[in-house]
TIMI-738803 format. One line per field, with one value per residue (C-alpha): residue number from 1; z, y negated, x. Coordinates in nm, 4 decimals. Layout:
<nufis>
resi <- NUM;...
pz <- Z;...
py <- Y;...
px <- X;...
</nufis>
This chain:
<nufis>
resi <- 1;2;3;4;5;6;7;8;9;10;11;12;13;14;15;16;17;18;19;20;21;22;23;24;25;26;27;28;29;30;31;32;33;34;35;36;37;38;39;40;41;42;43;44;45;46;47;48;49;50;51;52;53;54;55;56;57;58;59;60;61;62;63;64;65;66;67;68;69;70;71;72;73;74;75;76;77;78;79;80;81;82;83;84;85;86;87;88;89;90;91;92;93;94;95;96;97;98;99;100;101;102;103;104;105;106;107;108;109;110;111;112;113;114;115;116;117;118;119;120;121;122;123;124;125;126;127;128;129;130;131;132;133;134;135;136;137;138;139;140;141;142;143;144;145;146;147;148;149;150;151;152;153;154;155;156;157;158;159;160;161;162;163;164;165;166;167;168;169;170;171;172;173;174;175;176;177;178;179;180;181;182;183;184;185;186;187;188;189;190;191;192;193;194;195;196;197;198;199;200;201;202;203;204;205;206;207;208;209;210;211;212;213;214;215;216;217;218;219;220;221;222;223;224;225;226;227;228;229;230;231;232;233;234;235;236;237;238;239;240;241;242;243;244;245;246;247;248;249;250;251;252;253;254;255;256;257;258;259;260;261;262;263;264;265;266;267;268;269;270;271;272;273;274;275;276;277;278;279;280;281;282;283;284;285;286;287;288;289;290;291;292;293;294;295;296;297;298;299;300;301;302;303;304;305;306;307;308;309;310;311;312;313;314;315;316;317;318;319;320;321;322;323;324;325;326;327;328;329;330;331;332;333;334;335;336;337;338;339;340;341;342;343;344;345;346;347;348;349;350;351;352;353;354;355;356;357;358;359;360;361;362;363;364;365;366;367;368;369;370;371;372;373;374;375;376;377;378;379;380;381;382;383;384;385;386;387;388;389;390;391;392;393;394;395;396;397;398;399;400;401;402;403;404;405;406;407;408;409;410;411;412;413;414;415;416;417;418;419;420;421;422;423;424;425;426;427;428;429;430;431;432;433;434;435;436;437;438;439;440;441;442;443;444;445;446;447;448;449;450;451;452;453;454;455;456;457;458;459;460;461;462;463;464;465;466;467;468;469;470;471;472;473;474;475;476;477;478;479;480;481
pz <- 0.5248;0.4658;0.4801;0.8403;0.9503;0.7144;0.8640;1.2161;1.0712;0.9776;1.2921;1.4413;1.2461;1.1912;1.5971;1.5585;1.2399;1.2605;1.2297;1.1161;0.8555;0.5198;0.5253;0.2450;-0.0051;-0.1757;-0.3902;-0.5008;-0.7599;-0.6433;-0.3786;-0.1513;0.1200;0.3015;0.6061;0.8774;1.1325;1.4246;1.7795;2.0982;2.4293;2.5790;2.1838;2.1328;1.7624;1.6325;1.2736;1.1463;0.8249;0.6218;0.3177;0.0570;-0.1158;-0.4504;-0.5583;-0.7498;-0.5070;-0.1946;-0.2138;0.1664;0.3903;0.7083;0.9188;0.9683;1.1514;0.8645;0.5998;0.2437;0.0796;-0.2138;-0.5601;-0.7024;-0.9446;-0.8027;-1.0408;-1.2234;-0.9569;-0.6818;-0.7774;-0.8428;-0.4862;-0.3589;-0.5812;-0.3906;-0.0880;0.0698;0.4050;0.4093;0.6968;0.7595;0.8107;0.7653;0.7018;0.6430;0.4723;0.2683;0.4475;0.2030;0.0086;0.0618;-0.0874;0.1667;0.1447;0.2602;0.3544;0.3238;0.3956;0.6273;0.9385;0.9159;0.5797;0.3232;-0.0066;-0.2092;-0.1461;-0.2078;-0.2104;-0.2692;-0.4298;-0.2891;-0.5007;-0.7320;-0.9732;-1.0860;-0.8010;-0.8443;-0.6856;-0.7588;-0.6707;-0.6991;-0.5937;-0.2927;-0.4167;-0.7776;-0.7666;-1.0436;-1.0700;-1.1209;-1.1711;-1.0983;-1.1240;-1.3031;-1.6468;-1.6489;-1.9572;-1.7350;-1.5366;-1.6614;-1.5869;-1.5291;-1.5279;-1.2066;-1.0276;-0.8975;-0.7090;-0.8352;-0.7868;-0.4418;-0.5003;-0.2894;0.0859;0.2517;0.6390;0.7235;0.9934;1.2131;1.3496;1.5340;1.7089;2.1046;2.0243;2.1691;1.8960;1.9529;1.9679;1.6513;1.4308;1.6088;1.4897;1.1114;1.1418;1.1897;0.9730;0.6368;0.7459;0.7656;0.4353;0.2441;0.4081;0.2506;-0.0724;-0.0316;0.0163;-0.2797;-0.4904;-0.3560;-0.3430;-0.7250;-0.8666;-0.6879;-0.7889;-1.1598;-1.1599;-0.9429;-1.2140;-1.5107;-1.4228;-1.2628;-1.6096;-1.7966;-1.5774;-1.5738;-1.8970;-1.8958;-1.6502;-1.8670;-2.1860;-1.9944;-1.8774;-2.2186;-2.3632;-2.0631;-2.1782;-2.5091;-2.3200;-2.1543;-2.5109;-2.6060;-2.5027;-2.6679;-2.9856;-2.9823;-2.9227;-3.2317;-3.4256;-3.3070;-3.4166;-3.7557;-3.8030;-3.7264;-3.9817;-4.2081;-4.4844;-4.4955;-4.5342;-4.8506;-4.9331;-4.9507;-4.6595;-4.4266;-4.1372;-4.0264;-3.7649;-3.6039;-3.3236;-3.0003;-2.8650;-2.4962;-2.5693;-2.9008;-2.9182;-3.2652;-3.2581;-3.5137;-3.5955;-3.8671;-4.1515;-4.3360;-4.6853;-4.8819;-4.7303;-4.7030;-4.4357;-4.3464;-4.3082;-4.0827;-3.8658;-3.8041;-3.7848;-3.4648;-3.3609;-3.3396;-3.2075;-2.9036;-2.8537;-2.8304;-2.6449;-2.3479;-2.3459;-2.2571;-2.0243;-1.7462;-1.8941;-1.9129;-1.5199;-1.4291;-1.5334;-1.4830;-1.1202;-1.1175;-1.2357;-1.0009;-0.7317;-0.9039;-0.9498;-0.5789;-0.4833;-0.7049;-0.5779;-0.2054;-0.2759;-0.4454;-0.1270;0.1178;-0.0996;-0.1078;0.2712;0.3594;0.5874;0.4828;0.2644;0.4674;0.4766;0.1134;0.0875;0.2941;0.0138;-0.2792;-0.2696;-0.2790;-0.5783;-0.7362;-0.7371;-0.7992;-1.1141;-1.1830;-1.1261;-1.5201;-1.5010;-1.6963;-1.5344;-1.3064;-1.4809;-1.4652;-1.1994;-1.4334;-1.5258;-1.3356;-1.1104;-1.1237;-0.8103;-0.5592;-0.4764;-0.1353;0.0117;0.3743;0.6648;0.8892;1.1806;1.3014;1.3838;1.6834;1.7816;2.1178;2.3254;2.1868;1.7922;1.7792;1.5888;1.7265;1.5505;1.7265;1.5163;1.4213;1.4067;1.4390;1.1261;1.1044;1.3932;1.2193;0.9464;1.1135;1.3563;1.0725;0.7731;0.8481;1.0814;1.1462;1.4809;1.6556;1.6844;2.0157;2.0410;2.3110;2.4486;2.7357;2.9486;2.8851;2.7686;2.3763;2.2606;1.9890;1.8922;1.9484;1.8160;1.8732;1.5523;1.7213;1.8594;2.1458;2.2166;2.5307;2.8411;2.8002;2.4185;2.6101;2.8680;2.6113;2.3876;2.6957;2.7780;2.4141;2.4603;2.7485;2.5701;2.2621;2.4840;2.7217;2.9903;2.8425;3.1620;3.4025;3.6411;3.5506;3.3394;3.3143;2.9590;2.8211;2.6065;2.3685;2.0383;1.7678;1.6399;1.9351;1.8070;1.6539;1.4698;1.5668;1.3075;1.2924;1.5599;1.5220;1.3825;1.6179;1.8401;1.8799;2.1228;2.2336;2.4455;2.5952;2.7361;3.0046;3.1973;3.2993;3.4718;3.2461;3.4555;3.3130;3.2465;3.0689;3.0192;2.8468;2.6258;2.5197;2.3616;2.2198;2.0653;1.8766;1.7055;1.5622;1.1664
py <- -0.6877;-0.9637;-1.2996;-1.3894;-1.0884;-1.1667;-1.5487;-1.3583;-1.1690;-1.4774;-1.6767;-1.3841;-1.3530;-1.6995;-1.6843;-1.3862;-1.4706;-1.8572;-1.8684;-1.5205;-1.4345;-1.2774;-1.0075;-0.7981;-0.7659;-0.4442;-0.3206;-0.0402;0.0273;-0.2827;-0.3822;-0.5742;-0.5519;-0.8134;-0.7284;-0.9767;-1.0423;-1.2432;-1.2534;-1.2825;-1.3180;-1.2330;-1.2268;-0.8854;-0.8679;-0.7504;-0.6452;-0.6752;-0.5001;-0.6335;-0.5242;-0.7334;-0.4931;-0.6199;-0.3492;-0.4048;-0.1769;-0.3103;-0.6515;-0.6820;-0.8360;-0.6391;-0.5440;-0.1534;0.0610;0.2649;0.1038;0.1994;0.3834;0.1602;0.2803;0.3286;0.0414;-0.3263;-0.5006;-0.8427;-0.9911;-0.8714;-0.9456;-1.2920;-1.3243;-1.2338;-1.5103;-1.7605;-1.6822;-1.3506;-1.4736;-1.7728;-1.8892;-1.8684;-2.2288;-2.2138;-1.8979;-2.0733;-1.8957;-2.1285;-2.2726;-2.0935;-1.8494;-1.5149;-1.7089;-1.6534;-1.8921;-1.8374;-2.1221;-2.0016;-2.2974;-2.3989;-2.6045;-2.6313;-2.7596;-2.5519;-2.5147;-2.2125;-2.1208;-1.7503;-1.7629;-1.4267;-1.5111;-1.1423;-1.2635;-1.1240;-0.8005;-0.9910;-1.0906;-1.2889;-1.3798;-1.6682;-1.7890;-2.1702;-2.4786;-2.6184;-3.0213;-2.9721;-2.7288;-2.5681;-2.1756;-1.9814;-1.6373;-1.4801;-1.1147;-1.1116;-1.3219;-1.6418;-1.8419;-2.1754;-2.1245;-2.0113;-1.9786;-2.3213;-2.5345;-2.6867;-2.4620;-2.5217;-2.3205;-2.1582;-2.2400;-2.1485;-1.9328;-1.9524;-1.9127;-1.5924;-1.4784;-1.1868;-1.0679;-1.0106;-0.6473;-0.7069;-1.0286;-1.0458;-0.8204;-0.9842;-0.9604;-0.6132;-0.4584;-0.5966;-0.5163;-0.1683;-0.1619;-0.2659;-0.0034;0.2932;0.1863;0.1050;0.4266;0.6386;0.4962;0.5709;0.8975;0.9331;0.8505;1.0687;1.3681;1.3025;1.3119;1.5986;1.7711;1.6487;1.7916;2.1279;2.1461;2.0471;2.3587;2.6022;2.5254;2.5507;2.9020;3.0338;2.8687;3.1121;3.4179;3.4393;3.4495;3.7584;3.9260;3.8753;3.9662;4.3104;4.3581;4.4009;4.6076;4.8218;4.8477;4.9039;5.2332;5.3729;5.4013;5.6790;5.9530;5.8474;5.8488;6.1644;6.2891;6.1503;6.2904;6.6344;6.5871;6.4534;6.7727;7.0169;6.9212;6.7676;7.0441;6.8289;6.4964;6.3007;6.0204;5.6902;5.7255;5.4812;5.6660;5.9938;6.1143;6.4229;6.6407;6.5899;6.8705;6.9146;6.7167;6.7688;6.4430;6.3046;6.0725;5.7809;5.7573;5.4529;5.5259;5.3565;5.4362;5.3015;5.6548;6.0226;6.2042;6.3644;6.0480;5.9036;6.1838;6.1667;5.7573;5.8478;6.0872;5.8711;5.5913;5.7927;5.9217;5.6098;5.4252;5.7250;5.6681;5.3349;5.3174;5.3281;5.0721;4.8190;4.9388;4.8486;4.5079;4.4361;4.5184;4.2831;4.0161;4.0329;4.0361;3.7224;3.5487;3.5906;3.4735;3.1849;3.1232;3.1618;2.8979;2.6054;2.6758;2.6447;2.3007;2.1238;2.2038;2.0565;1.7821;1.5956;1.6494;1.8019;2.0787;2.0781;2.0748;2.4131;2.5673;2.4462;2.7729;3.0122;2.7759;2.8105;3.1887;3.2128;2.9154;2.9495;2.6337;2.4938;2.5652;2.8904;3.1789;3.3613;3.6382;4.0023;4.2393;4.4284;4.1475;4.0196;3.7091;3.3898;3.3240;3.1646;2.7608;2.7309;2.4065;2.2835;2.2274;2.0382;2.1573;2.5111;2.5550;2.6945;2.7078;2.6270;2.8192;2.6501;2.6625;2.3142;2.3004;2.2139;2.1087;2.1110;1.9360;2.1794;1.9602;1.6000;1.4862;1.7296;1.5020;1.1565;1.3324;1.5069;1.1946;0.9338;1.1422;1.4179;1.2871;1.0402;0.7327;0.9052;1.1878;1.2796;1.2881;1.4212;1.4525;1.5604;1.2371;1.1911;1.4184;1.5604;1.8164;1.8710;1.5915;1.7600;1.6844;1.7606;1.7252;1.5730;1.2405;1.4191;1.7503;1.8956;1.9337;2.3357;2.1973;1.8817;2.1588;2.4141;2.1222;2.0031;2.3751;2.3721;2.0940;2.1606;2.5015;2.3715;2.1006;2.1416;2.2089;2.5656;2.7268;2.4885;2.5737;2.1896;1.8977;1.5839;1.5211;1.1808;1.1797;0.8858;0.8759;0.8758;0.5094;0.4084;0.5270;0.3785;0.3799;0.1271;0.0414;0.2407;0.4707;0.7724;1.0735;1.1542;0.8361;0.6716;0.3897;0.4588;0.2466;0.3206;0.6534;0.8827;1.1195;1.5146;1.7559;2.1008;2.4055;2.7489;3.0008;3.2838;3.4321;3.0913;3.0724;3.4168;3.3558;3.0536;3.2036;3.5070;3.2112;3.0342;3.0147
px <- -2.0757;-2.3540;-2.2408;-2.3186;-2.1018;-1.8530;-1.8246;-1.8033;-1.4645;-1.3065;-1.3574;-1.1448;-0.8903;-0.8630;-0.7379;-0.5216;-0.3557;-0.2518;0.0755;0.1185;0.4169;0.2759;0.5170;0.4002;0.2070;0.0613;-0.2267;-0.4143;-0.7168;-0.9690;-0.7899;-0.4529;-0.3112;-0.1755;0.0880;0.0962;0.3637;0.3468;0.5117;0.2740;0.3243;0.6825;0.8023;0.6329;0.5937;0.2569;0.1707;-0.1252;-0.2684;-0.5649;-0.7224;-0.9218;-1.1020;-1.3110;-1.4350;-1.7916;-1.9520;-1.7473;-1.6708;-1.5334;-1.2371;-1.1351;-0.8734;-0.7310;-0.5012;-0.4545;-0.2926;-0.3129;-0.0162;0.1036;0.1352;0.4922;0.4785;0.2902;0.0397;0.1412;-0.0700;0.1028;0.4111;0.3256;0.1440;0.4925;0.6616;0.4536;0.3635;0.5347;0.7331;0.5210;0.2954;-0.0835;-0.1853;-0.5579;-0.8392;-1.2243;-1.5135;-1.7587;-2.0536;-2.2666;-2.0894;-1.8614;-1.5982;-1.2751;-0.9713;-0.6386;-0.3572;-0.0316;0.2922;0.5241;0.4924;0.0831;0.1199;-0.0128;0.1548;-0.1008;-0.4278;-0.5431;-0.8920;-1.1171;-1.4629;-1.6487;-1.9781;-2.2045;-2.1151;-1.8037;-1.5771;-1.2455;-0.9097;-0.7284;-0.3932;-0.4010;-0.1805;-0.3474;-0.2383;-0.2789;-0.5427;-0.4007;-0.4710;-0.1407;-0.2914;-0.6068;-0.7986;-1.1333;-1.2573;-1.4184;-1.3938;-1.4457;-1.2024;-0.8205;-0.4584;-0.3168;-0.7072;-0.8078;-1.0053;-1.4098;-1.5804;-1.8792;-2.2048;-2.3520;-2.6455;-2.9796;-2.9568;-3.0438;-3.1360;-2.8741;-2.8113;-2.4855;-2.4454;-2.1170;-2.2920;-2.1299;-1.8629;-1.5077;-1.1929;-1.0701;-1.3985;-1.4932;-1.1947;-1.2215;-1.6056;-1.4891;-1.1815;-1.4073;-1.6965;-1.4189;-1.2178;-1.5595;-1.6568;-1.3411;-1.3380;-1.7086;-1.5824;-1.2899;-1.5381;-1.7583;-1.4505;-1.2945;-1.6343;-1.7721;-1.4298;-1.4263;-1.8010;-1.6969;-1.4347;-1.6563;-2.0007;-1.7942;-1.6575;-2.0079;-2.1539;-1.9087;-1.9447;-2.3428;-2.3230;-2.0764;-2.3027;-2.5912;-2.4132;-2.2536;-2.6304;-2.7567;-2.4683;-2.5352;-2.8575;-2.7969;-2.5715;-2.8341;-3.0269;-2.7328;-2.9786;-3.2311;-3.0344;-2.8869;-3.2147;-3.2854;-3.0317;-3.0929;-3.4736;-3.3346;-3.0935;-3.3824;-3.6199;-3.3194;-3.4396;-3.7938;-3.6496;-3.5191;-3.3027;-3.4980;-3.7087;-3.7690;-3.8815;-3.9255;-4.2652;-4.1262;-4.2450;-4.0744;-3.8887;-4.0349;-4.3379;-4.4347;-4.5765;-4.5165;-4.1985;-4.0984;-3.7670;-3.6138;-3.3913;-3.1430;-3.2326;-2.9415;-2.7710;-2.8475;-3.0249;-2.7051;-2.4939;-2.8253;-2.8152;-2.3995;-2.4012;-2.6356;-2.4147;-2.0968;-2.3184;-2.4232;-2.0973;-1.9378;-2.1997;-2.1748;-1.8076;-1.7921;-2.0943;-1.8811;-1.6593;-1.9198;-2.0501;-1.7374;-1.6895;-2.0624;-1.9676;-1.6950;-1.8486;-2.1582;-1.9188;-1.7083;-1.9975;-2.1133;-1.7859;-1.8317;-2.1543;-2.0665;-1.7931;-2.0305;-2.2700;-1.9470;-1.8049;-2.1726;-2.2150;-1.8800;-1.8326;-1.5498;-1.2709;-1.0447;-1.2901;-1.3107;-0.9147;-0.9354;-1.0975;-0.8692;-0.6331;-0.9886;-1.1166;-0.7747;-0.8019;-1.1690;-1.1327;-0.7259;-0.5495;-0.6206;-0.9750;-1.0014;-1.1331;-0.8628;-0.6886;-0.8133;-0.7543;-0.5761;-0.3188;-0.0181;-0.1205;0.0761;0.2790;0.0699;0.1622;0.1427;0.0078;0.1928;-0.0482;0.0105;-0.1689;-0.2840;-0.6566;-0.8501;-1.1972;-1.3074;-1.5748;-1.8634;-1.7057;-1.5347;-1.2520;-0.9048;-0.6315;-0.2679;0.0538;0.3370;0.6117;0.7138;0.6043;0.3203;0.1820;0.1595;0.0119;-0.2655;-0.3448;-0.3375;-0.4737;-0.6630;-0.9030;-1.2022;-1.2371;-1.4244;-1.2262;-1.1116;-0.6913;-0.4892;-0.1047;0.0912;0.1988;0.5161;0.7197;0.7051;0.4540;0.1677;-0.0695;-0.4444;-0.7285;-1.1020;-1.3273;-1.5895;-1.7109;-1.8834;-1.7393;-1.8448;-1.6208;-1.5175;-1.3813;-1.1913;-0.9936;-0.9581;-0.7779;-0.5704;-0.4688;-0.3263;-0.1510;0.0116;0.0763;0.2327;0.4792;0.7439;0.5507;0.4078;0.5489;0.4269;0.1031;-0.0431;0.0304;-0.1196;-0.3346;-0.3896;-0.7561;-0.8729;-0.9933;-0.7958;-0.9299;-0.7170;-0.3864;-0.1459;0.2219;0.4359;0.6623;1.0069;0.8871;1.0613;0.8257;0.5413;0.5610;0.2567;0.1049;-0.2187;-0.4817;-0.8265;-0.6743;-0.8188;-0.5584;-0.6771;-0.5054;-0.4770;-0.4567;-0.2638;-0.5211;-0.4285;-0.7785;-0.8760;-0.5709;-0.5838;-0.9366;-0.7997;-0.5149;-0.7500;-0.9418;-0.5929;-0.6294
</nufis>
């Protein structure tokens, strides 16, 4: 976000989050997360998750429905943010007039006690924990050798004015944090895919490096096989004539047998004709025998390194990561799970690992994927990590069933009744005629806290009515995966 949009942000949550209870605080590599409580109208408590992300290639504040999983062990930082101000108050959010420098107010009874203010500038960003009447900075993230634990802390110098402009400009509260949820959730899922795909495509290069290599060394020895004739040829030209030749030669011109063409055969002089002629001999023989030995594995490594080859094509072509994920158990047994090359067909395989999904697949008339929760838990998980906004999300009204979900932002309306069919299917109205579908997207879902597994709120919603068909399910069910 430029600064004008940025400035937009916190005049929003400025509203929203007066008042609000910091009720915890967590981190993650470049980033917090800072967990806001605060009770609305009729006492209904509403949380509120926001990340401040300082990354050198982010730099951004913004709110999110999908908050970040903590690591196991908090930062020094963190754990001195909640020394200070977890439980307190919000008393005051402001944004410079001419900087993305972001302060927050945190106190009791409007009176602010810290400040935590996040300077999202330049290739160097910092956060500082300071004392908002002394000014003095308690802890910080980033080096500057002006400004240290326990000194007063300035604010940097504001740099030269530029004319941004605000893409979320006339958009009300809810449909701008929804607007900033879906562009930071597509971006992290972005990064998430080049990860996942630039390590599969790491493994997948470094075996197909390996195996060409095999396939060009085999090629060569097979060569080198197909020359047997040729040599005993030569040593049955050599044992004819063996009566003309000496030690000490080099070569030998003799007539060839069916052609009588003269032909020019090289000898080792250091031994004697004889020994020349049974060397070739034992050469040929061998070479003959393991022809098809070397067929063999040249024809298993052409196919391994089509396989190989088939799989880079399928990894850089991949969506998203979840697609990519689908692939880890081939890579595995194309690569072997420490990145050598998977053991010979000859040799005893390793046990395979095998990775829980939490959804089963289906493909509707026109090809869209479906994906319909197993379980409970298998629900939260697909809705709230293996999916994108825009998504399209569906239920039964009511009563318990499969969370369903389209992968598409558009999907046409034979994909939206094939996924209600499926979720009336996998609910407790399977044996019913009809049931009525509710259909949003799933950037419109949400967890309430200590909901039970698979309990979700949801706003936005349109409701269908699903119809049993058992010509439409049955085609359904011979595309599950």
């Amino acid at each position: 976000m430029n600064y004008i949009e940025l400035r937009h942000l916190v005049e929003k949550l400025s509203f929203d989050l007066m008042d609000a209870r910091l009720e915890q605080i967590s981190d993650g590599e470049f980033r917090l997360q800072f967990a806001f409580k605060k009770y609305g109208e009729e006492d209904l408590r509403r949380r509120f998750f926001l990340i401040i992300d300082f990354s050198p290639t982010h730099l951004d504040i913004y709110p999110t429905t999908r908050p970040k999983k903590a690591p196991p062990v908090p930062q020094a930082f963190t754990m001195l943010l909640r020394k200070y101000i977890g439980n307190t108050m919000l008393t005051g959010l402001r944004i410079a007039d001419d900087d993305r420098i972001v302060t927050f107010e945190f106190g009791f009874d409007d009176a602010p006690f810290f400040e935590f203010i996040a300077e999202l500038t330049g290739r160097t960003p910092r956060i500082f924990l300071i004392e908002s009447e002394s000014r003095k900075i308690l802890g910080m993230i980033g080096q500057d050798e002006t400004r240290q634990i326990h000194s007063i802390y300035t604010p940097p110098e504001p740099p030269a004015r530029k004319s941004d402009t605000d893409r979320f400009d006339g958009l009300d509260r809810e449909d701008l944090y929804t607007a900033l949820d879906g562009e930071f959730a597509a971006r992290d899922e972005k990064e998430r895919t080049d990860f996942h795909r630039n390590q599969a495509l790491k493994r997948i290069r470094k075996v197909l490096s390996r195996t060409r290599k095999l396939y060009e060394n085999l090629s060569k020895e097979l060569l080198r096989a197909d020359n047997a004739e040729r040599e005993r040829a030569e040593a049955d030209l050599l044992n004819a004539y063996a009566f003309k030749l000496k030690q000490g030669m080099i070569y030998a011109e003799l007539p060839d047998f069916e052609t009588g063409e003269p032909m020019r055969i090289t000898l080792d002089p250091a031994i004697s004709i004889r020994e020349n002629i049974e060397k070739r001999y034992a050469h040929s023989k061998r070479m003959t025998r393991s022809r098809e030995q070397v067929k063999q594995r040249l024809d298993q490594t052409f196919a391994k390194r089509a396989e190989l080859e088939a799989l880079e094509t399928a990894v850089v072509s991949a969506k998203d990561s979840s697609q990519i994920l689908e692939l880890g158990p081939q890579i595995d047994d194309a690569c072997g799970t420490d990145g050598k090359a998977a053991p010979a067909p000859n040799q005893p395989k390793k046990p395979k690992v095998t990775v829980h999904k939490p959804y089963k697949t289906f493909k509707s008339a026109d090809g869209t994927l479906i994906l319909v929760g197993k379980s409970a838990k298998d629900n939260d998980d697909l809705t709230f990590h293996h999916t994108r906004g825009n998504d399209y999300w569906l239920h039964v009204s009511g009563i318990p069933g499969s969370h369903i979900v389209i992968k598409s932002a558009e999907p046409s309306q034979e994909t939206i009744l094939d996924a209600a069919l499926l979720a009336m299917h996998y609910s407790k109205r399977a044996k019913s005629e009809s049931a009525e579908v509710h259909v949003t997207q799933v950037k419109y879902v949400r967890k309430p806290k200590g909901a039970p597994d698979g309990k979700v709120e949801i706003r936005g919603e349109k409701a269908i009515i699903a119809r049993a068909s058992e010509k439409r399910l049955a085609r359904l069910m011979q595309t599950e995966s």
